[in-house]
C-alpha positions as CSV (number, residue, x, y, z in Angstrom):
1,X,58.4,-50.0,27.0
2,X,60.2,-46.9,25.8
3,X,59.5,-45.4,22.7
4,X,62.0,-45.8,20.4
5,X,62.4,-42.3,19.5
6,X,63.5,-41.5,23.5
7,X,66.5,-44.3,23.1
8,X,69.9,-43.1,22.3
9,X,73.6,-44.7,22.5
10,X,74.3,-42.6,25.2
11,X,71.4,-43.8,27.6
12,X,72.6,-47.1,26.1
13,X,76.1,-46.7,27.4
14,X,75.2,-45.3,30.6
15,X,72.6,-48.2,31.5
16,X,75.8,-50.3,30.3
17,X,77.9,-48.6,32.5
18,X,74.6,-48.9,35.2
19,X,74.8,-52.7,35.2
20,X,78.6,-52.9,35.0
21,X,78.9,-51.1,37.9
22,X,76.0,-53.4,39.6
23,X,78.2,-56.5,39.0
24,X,75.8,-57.6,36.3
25,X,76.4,-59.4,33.2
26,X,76.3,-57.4,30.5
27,X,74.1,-58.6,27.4
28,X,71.8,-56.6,25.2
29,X,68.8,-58.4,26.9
30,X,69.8,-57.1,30.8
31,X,70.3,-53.5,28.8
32,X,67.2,-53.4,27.0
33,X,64.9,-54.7,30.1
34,X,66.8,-51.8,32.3
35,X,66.2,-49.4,29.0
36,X,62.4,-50.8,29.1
37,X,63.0,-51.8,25.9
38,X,63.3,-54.3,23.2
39,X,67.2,-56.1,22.8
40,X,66.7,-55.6,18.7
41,X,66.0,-51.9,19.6
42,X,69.6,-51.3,20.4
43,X,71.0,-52.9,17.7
44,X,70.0,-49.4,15.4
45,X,72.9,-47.7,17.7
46,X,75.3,-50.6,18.1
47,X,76.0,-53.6,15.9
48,X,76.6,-55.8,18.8
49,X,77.8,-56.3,22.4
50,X,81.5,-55.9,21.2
51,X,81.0,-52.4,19.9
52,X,78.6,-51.6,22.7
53,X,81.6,-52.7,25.1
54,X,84.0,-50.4,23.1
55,X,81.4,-47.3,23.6
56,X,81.8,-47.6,27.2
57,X,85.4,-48.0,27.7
58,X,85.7,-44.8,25.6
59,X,83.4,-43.3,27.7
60,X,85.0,-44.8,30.6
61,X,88.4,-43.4,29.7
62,X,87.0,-39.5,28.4
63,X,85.3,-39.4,32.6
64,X,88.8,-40.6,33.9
65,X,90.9,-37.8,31.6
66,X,88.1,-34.9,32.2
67,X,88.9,-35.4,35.9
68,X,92.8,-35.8,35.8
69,X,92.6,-32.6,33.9
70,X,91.1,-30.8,36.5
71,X,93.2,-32.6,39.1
72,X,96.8,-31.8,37.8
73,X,95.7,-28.3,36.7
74,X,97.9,-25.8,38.5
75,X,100.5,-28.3,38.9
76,X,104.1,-29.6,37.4
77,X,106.9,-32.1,37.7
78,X,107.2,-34.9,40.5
79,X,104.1,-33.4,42.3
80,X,102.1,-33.5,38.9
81,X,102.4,-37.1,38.2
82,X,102.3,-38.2,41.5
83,X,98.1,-36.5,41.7
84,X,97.6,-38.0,38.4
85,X,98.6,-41.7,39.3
86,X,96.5,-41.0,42.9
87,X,93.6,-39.8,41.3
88,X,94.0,-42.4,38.5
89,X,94.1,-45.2,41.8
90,X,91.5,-43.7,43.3
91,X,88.8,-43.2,40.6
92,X,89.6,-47.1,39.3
93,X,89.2,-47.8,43.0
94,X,86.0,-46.3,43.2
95,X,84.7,-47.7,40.4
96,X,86.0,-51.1,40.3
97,X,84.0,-53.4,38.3
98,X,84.2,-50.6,35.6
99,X,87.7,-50.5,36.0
100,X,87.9,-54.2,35.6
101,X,85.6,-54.5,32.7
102,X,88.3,-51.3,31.1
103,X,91.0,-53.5,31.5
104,X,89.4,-56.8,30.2
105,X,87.9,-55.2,26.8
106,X,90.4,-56.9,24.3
107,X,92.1,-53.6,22.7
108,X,92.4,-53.2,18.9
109,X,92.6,-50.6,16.2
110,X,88.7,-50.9,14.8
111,X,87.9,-48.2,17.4
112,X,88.4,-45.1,16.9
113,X,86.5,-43.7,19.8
114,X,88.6,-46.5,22.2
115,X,92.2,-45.7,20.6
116,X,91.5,-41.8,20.7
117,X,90.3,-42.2,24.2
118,X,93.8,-44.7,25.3
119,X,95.8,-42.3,23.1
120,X,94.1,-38.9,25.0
121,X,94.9,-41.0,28.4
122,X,98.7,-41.8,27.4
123,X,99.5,-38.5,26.0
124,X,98.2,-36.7,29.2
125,X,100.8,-39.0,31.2
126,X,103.6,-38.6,28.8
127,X,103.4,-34.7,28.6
128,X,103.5,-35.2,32.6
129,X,106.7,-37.4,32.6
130,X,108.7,-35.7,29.7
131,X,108.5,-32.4,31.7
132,X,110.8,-34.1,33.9
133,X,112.8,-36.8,32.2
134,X,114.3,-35.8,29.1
135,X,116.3,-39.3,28.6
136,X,113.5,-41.6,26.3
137,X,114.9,-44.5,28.2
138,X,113.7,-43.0,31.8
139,X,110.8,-41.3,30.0
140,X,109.7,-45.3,29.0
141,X,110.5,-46.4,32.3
142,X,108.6,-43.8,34.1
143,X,105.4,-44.5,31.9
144,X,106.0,-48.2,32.9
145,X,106.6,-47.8,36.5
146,X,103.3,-45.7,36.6
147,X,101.2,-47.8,34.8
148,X,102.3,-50.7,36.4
149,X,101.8,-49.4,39.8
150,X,98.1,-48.4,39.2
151,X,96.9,-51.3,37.2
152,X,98.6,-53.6,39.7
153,X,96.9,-51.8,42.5
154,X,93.3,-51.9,40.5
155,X,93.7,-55.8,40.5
156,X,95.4,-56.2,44.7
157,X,93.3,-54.2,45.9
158,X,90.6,-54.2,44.4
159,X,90.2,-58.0,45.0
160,X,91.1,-57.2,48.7
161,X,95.1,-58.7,48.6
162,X,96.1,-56.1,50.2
163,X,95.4,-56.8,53.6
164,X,98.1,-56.5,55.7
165,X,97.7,-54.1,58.2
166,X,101.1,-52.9,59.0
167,X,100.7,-50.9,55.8
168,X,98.0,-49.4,53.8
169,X,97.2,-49.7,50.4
170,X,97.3,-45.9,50.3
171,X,100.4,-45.6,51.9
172,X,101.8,-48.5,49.7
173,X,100.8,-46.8,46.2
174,X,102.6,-43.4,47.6
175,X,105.7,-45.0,48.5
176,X,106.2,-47.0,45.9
177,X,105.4,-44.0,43.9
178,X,107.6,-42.1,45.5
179,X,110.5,-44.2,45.1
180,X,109.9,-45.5,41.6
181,X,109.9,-41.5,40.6
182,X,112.8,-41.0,42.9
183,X,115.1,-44.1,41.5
184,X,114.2,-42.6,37.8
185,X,115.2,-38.6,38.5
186,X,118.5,-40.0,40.4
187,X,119.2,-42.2,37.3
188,X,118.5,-39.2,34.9
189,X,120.4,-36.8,36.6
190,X,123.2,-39.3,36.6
191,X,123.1,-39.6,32.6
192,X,123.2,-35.5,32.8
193,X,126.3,-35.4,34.2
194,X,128.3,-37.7,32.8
């Protein structure tokens, strides 16, 4: 067993993330047999499973917005959103049964670490999209389109719904994309000039 002095919550929350990502249920027990440890050991860092499940989606999210930082760096407008909502895709992709488990945790307000992490996630998006749109209505809509496009795209393909051939899921995500940005900037610019 490990000594109780080498145990912390975040080689808690990465053997969480560990069996997560194994398609594992996730209890205390299956965390404290991979931890070689005790399940009432890692009660001293976490009062239960729900604030445990909390820790990792925070951590979860901080991963995904350290690597859409570095992705969009450099970049700006249409091209800008379009590598965050790819890279957004691709890492949820990667990572599916964390992804899943992200979008399962039941959100509230009695974490901090989880709202600061959304809130981190959203604002990156949002300073993306109002560098383009300046009407709230398309700003909204934009945010919706995008959000909607990738979660929906977590859940098809990553539960293999995708399959017809004719068209990837790659090519799918871009295009609709494409056109969901398109549709908003042609709606915008048609509010500027009136």
């Amino acid at each position: 067993y490990m000594p109780h002095q080498i145990l912390t919550s975040e080689k808690i929350v990465q053997a969480g993330v560990n069996i997560i990502e194994a398609d594992k249920v996730l209890t205390f027990s299956t965390i404290a047999h991979n931890l070689g440890t005790h399940s009432q050991a890692l009660y001293v860092y976490f009062d239960g499973q729900k604030q445990l499940s909390y820790a990792i989606v925070g951590w979860a999210v901080t991963q995904v917005i350290e690597s859409l930082k570095t992705k969009v760096f450099g970049h700006s407008g249409k091209q800008a959103i379009i590598i965050f909502a790819t890279e957004l895709r691709s890492i949820a992709l990667k990572h599916i049964q964390l992804s899943r488990f992200v979008l399962t945790v039941q959100r509230d307000d009695q974490n901090p670490e989880v709202q600061t992490a959304f809130e981190n996630l959203r604002d990156l998006l949002h300073r993306l999209i109002n560098s383009i749109f300046y009407d709230s209505d398309n700003r909204i809509l934009a945010s919706r389109c995008i959000r909607d496009l990738i979660v929906g795209d977590i859940l098809n393909v990553g539960s293999g719904w995708f399959a017809d051939p004719t068209i990837s899921p790659d090519d799918s995500f871009q295009e609709s994309l494409n056109l969901c940005l398109t549709i908003i900037i042609q709606n915008e610019n048609k509010n500027k000039n009136k």
